[in-house]
Legacy VTK file of the C-alpha trace (Angstrom):
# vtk DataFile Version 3.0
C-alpha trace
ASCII
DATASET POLYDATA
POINTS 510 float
123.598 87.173 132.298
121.032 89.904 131.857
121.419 93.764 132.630
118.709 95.642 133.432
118.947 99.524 133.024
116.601 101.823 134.892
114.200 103.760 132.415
115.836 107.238 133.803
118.576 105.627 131.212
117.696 107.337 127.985
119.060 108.480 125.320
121.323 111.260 126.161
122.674 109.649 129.138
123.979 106.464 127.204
127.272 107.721 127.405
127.322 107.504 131.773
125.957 103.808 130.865
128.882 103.206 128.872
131.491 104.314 131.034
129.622 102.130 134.235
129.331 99.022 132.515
131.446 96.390 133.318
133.755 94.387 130.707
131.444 92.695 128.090
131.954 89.074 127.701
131.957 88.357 123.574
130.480 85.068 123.255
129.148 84.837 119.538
132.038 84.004 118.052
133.405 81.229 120.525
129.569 79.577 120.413
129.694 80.340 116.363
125.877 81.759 117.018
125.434 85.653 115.729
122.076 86.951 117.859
120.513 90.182 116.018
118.275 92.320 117.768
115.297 94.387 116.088
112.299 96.429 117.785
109.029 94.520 116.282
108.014 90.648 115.974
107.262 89.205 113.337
103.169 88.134 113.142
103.515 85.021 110.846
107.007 83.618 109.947
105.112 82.697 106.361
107.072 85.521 104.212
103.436 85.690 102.385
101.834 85.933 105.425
103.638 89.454 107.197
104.981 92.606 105.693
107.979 93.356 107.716
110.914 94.063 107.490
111.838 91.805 109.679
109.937 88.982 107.621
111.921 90.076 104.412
115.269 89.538 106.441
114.018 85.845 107.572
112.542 84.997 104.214
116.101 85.881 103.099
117.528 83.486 105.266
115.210 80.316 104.780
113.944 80.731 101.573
114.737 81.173 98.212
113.760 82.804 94.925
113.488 81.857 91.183
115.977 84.330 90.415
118.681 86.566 92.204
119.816 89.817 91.837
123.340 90.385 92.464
123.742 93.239 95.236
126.710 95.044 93.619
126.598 94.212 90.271
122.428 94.579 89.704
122.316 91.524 87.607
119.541 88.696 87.778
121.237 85.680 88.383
120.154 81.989 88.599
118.654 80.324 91.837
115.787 78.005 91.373
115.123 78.658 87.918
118.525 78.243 86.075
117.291 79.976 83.145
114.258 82.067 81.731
112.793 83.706 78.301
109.849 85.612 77.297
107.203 83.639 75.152
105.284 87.020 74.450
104.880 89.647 76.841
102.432 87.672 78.599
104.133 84.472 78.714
107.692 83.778 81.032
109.104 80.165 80.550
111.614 79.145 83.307
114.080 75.960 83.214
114.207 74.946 87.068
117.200 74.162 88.638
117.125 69.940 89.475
118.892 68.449 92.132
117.382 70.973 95.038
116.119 69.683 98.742
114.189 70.901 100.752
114.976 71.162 104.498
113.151 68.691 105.637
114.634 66.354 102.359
111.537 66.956 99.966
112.938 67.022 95.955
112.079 71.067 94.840
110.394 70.867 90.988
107.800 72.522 89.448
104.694 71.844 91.531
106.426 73.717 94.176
106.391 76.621 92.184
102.531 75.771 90.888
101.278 75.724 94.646
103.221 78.764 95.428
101.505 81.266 92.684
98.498 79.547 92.471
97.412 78.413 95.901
99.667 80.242 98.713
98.808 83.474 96.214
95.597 82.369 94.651
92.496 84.843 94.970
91.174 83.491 98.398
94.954 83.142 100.295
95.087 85.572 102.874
98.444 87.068 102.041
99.838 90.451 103.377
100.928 92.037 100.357
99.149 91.210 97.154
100.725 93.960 95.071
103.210 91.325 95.126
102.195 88.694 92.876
98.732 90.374 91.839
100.368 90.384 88.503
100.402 86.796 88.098
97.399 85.074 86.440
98.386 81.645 86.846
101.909 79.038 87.038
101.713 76.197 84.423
103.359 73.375 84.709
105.120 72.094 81.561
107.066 69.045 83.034
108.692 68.362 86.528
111.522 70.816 85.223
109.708 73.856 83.648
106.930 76.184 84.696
105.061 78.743 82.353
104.123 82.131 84.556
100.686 83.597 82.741
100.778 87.254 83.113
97.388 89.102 83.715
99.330 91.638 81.727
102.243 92.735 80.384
104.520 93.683 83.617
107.902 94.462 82.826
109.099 94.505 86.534
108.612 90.530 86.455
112.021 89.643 86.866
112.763 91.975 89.940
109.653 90.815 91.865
110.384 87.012 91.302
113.980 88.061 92.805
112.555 89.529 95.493
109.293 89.157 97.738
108.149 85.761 95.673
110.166 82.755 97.655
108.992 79.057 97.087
107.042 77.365 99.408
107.229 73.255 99.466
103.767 71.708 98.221
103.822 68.745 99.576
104.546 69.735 103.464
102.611 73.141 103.565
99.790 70.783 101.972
100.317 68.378 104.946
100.306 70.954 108.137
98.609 73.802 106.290
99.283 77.315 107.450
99.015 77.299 111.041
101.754 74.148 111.308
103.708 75.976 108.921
103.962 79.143 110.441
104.921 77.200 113.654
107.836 74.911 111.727
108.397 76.471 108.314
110.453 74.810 105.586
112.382 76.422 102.625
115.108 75.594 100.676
117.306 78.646 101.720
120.932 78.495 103.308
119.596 78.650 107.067
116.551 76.595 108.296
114.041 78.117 110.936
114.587 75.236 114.023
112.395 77.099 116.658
109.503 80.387 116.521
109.296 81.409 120.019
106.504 83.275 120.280
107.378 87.418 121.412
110.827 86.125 121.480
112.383 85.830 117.913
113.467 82.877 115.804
116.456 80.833 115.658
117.845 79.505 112.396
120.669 77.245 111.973
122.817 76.325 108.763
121.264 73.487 106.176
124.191 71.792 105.051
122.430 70.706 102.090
122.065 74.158 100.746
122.904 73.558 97.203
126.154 74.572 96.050
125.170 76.572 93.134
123.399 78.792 94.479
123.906 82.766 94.302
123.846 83.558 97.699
126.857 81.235 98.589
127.269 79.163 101.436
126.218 80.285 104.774
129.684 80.467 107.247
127.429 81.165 110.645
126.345 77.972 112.094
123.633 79.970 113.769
121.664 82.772 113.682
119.467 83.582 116.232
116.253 86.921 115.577
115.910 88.539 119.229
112.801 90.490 119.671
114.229 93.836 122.111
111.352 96.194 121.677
113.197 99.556 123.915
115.988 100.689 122.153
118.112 101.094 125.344
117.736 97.654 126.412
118.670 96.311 122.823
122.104 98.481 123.122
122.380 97.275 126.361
122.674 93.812 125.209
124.714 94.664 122.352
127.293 96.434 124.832
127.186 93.250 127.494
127.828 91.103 124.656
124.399 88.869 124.618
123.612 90.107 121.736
126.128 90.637 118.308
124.338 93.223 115.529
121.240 95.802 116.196
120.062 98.115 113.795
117.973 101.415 113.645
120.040 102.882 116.728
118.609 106.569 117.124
121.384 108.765 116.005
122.448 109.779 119.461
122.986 106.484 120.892
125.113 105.395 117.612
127.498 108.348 118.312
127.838 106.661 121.718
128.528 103.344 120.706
131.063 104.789 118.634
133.643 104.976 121.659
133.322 101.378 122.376
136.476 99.137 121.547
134.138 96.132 120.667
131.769 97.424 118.239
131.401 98.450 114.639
128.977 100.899 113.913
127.720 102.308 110.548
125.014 104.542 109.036
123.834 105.183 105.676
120.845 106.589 103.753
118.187 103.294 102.764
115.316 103.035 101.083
112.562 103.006 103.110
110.459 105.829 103.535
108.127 107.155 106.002
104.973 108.691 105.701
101.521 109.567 107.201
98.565 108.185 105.593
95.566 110.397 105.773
92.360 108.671 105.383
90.552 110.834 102.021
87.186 108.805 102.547
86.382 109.261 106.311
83.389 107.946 107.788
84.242 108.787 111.415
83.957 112.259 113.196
87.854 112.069 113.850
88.397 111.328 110.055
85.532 113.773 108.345
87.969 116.825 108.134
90.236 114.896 105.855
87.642 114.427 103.033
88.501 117.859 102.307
91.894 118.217 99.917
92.872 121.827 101.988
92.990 119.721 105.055
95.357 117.216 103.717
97.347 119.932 101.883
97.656 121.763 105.546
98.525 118.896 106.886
101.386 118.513 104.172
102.236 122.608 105.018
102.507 121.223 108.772
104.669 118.823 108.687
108.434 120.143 109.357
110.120 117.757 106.931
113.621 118.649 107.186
113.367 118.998 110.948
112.531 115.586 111.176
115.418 114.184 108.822
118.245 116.547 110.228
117.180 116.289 113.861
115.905 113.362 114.960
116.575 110.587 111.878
119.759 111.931 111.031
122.836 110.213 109.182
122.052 111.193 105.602
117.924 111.359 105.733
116.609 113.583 103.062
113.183 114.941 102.986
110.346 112.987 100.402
107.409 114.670 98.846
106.081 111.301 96.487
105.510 107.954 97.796
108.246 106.263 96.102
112.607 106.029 96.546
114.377 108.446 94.158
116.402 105.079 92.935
113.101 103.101 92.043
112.630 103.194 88.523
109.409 105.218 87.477
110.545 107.482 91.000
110.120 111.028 88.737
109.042 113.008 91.204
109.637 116.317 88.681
106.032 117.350 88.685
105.591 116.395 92.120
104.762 119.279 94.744
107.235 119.405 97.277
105.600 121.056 100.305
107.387 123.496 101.928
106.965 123.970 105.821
104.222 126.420 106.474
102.116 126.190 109.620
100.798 130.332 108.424
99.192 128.405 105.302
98.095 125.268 107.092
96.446 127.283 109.220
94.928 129.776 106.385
93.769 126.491 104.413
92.355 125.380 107.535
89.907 128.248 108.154
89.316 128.289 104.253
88.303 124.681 105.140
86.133 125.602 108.072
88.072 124.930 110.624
89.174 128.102 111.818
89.772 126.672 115.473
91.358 123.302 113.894
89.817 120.061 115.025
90.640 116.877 117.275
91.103 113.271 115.653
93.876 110.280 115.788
97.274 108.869 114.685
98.523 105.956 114.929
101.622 104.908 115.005
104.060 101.458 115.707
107.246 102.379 115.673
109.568 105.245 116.169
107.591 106.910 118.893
109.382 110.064 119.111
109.424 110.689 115.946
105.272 110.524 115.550
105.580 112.820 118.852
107.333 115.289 117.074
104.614 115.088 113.997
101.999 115.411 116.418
103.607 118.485 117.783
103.526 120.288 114.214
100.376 119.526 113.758
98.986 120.967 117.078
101.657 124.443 116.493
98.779 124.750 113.448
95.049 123.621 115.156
95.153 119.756 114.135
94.912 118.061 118.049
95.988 114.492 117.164
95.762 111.876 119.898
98.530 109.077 119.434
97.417 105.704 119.992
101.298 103.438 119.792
100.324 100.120 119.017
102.280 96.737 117.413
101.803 97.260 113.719
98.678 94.445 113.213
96.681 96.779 115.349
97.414 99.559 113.082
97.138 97.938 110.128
93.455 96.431 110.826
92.699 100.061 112.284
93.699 101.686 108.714
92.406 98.830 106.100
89.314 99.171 108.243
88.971 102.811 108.042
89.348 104.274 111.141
92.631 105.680 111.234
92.166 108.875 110.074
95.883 109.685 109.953
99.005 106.508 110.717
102.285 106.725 110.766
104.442 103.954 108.974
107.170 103.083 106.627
107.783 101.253 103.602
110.814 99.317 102.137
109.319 98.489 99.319
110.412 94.460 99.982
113.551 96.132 98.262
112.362 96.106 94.625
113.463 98.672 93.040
110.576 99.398 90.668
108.130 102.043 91.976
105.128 99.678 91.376
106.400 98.103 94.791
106.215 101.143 96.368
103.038 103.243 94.407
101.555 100.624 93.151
100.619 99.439 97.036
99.487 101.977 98.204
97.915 103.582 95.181
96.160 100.786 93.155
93.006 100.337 95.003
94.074 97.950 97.260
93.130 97.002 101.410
96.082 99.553 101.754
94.815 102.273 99.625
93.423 105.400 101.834
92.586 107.372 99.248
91.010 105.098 96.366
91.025 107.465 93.883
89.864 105.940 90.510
92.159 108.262 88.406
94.890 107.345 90.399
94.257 103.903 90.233
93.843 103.768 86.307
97.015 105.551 86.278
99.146 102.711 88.065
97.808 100.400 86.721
98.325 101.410 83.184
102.037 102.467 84.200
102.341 98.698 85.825
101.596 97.317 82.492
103.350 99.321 80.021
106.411 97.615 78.709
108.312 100.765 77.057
110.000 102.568 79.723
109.398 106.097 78.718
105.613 105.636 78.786
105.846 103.965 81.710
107.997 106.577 83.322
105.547 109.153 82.354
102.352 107.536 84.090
104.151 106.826 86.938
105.081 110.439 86.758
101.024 111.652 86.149
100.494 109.510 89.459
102.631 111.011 91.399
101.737 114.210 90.479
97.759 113.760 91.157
98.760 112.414 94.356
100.849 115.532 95.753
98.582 118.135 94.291
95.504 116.470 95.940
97.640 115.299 99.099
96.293 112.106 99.222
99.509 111.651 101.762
102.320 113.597 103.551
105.751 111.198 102.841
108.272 112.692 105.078
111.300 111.362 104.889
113.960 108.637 104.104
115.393 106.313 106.802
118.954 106.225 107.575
119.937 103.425 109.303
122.543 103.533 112.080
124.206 99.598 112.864
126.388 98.342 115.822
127.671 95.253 115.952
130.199 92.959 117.077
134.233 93.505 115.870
134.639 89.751 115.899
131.846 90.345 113.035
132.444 90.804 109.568
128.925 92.289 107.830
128.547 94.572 105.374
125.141 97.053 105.171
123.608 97.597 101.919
121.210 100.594 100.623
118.313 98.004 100.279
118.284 97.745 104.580
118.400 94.378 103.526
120.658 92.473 106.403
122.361 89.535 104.119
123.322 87.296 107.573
124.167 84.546 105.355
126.997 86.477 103.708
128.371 87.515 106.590
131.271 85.790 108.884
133.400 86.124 112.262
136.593 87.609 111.367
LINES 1 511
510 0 1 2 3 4 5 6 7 8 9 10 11 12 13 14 15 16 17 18 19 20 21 22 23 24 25 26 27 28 29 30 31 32 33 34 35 36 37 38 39 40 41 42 43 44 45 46 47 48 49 50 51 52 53 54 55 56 57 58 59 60 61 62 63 64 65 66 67 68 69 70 71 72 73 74 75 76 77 78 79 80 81 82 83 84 85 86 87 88 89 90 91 92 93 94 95 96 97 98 99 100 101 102 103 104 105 106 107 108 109 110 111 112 113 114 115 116 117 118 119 120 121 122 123 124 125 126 127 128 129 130 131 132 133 134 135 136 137 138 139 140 141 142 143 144 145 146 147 148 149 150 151 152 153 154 155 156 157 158 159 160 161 162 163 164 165 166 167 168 169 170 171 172 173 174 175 176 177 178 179 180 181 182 183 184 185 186 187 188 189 190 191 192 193 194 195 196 197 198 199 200 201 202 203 204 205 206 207 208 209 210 211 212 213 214 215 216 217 218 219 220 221 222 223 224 225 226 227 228 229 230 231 232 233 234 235 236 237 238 239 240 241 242 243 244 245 246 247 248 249 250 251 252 253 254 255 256 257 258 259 260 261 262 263 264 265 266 267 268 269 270 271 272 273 274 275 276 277 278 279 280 281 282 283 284 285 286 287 288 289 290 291 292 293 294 295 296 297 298 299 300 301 302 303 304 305 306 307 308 309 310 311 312 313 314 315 316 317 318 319 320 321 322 323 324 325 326 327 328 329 330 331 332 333 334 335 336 337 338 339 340 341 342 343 344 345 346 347 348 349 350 351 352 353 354 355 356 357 358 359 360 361 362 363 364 365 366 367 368 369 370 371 372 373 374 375 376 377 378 379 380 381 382 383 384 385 386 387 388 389 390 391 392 393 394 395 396 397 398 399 400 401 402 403 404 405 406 407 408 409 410 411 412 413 414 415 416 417 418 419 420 421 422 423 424 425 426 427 428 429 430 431 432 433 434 435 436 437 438 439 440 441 442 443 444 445 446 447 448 449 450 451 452 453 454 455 456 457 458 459 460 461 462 463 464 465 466 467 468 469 470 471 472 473 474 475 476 477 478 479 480 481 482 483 484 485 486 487 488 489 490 491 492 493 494 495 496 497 498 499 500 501 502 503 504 505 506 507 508 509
């Protein structure tokens, strides 16, 4: 049974909706099948292959790591590799764990991990993020049981990436369908196997009962788990309220307050790590970009931006302005020497004439999610002379629009795959990469020195030069963090973490 809301429904009004609908029938718990909800599709179900959140969330599911960091405790933890030492700072030796499947029954050993950092990541794979494995030079294998990881350089954040965005991919079957098949039927040896993509639709998973029983993550309880893409925000609390669907996420703050006076639902809301931003295109060849070459256009545009009327007003629940493209938790996050932009349309508008542009200019932002928040960005930066069309697109549009430099400003956010290490966040962005706007070889030099230094202080400090160079040249405007509002189910038991990291296979019906 599907409702369908008129669009005069907004946000606002949920409240009237609430108080017209009829009793919701709770079916997730009788069918032991927990449906999520969540705004944007994923491009490629390959976790190398897409840099969603939504990606990291299914890669969680299907896939696991060599290690695994305990969410409370902080601790790296078996998973595939059952132990680990450093040879020399260049050199990591893991002990694999034996005895692994699989989900479609192939043994996991160490040419799994071989093909993973050496083909699936190798110089010519076409994967999303390289900042994530960029740092490995090559996998060795020593027998079916061990693998050798060759550093390009020291990289003391090692252990949190291969607990993180690194999962292992199956050799033999990804070599047999290649990446196309694989995106279509994917196979993993994580507590929940991916049984149908759909799509514009979402995915469903369903519990591999030969998850093995050591692992960290424990054994899945939900027989299935079904990823529902509900692009409006309405519709997807719509759902949750008729019951067809159990958990949504990133509920704007008003509708969460609404959903708070319904018997059947949970909700919470917490501060997370992800961070948004506006990129502004340093190196523009296009008329709409050309103003931006100019640092006193990017440092208006930093003056323009209303920072804490965006977290307070529209994200809400514990958002906290950002002036440095990192998390304040991240290590290498010193943000001390940082210049924290205060909102000043007078002096955006003063460095604007200084600039030339005494009558501001018209150019572009892009955006793909969170429309009314880039609406209210655009309307700052109009209030000082800066016209900005908005062109709302899915986020593969925007992403070939601002590796391909035309974008002269975008609006996105950043999770940083949940590493918590600032080379996840920086060092993307920053290092000279297809997601680099600014390409600034001091910059650059300066991550990737920090990336490789192995004593923290130092480390800390170039980090800390980085971030600096970037704020006092504005090579961005970050905004703001995310707070994340959830509703779900009462028959559900789930708990949120700071990460915005949904762990479905730790949670259970009640």
């Amino acid at each position: 049974m599907t409702h369908v809301f008129p669009k005069l429904v907004r946000r606002g009004s949920l409240a009237l909706v609430l108080g017209l609908l009829s009793a919701p029938v709770w079916a997730g718990k009788s069918n032991d099948t927990l449906v999520y909800a969540s705004d944007s599709e994923v491009e490629n179900v390959s976790p190398y292959h897409n840099n969603m959140r939504e990606g990291v969330i299914l890669a969680n599911m299907a896939w696991d790591t060599l290690i695994y960091r305990d969410v409370k405790t902080g601790k790296y933890l078996p998973s595939l590799a059952t132990a680990w030492k450093w040879e020399s700072p260049t050199s990591l030796l893991l002990d694999l764990r034996q005895g692994v499947t699989f989900q479609n029954g192939d043994r996991f050993g160490a040419d799994d991990v071989v093909y993973t950092f050496n083909v699936i990541n190798g110089p010519d794979a076409k994967i999303a993020t390289r900042q994530n494995t960029d740092w490995i030079a090559q996998a060795e294998k020593v027998s079916d049981s061990q693998v050798r990881l060759k550093l390009k350089a020291p990289f003391p954040a090692a252990l949190e990436y291969l607990s993180g965005p690194t999962p292992i991919y199956p050799s033999a079957y990804f070599q047999k369908v290649g990446l196309e098949g694989y995106s279509k039927a994917p196979v993993g040896t994580g507590p929940y196997r991916i049984s149908a993509v759909t799509p514009g639709q979402g995915v469903t998973m369903v519990k591999y009962p030969g998850y093995f029983k050591d692992s960290p993550k424990g054994a899945p309880r939900i027989g299935t788990v079904v990823f529902k893409v509900i692009r409006d925000p309405e519709a997807r609390s719509a759902q949750l309220m008729t019951g067809e669907v159990d958990w949504i996420w990133r509920v704007p703050a008003d509708q969460s307050d609404a959903l708070k006076s319904m018997p059947n639902l949970q909700v919470l809301s917490d501060e997370t790590m992800r961070v948004g931003f506006l990129t502004i295109n340093n190196n523009g060849t296009t008329p709409e970009a050309e103003p931006f070459k100019d640092e006193r256009v990017r440092q208006a545009v930093n003056y323009a931006i209303n920072r804490k009327g965006l977290a307070e007003n529209l994200v809400r629940g514990g958002s906290q302005p950002v002036y440095a493209p990192c998390f304040r938790t991240q290590f290498g996050c010193d943000t001390s020497k940082v210049v924290k932009y205060p909102y000043d349309p007078a002096k955006a508008k003063a460095l604007l004439a200084e600039a030339g542009y005494p009558n501001g200019f018209d150019t572009d932002l892009w955006a793909y999610r969170e429309r009314d928040y880039a609406e209210a960005m655009i309307g700052d930066l109009r209030k000082v002379g800066i016209r900005a069309r908005l062109h709302f697109v899915q986020y593969p549009a925007l992403r070939n629009e601002v590796r391909a430099g035309r974008a002269p400003l975008s609006f996105q956010a950043w999770g940083s795959f949940s590493v918590n290490d600032a080379s996840a966040f920086v060092g993307n962005f920053f290092k000279g990469g297809p997601d680099d706007t600014a390409k600034d070889p001091t910059t650059i030099a300066l991550v990737q020195t920090a990336d490789a230094t192995v004593e923290a202080k130092p480390r800390q400090e170039k980090y800390a030069q980085a971030l600096q160079r970037i704020s006092e040249k504005a090579m961005w405007a970050p905004l703001f963090t995310y707070s994340t509002n959830y509703a779900f189910s009462s028959d559900l038991k789930f708990e949120a973490q700071p990460d915005e990291l949904p762990r479905f296979f730790m949670a259970s019906w009640k």
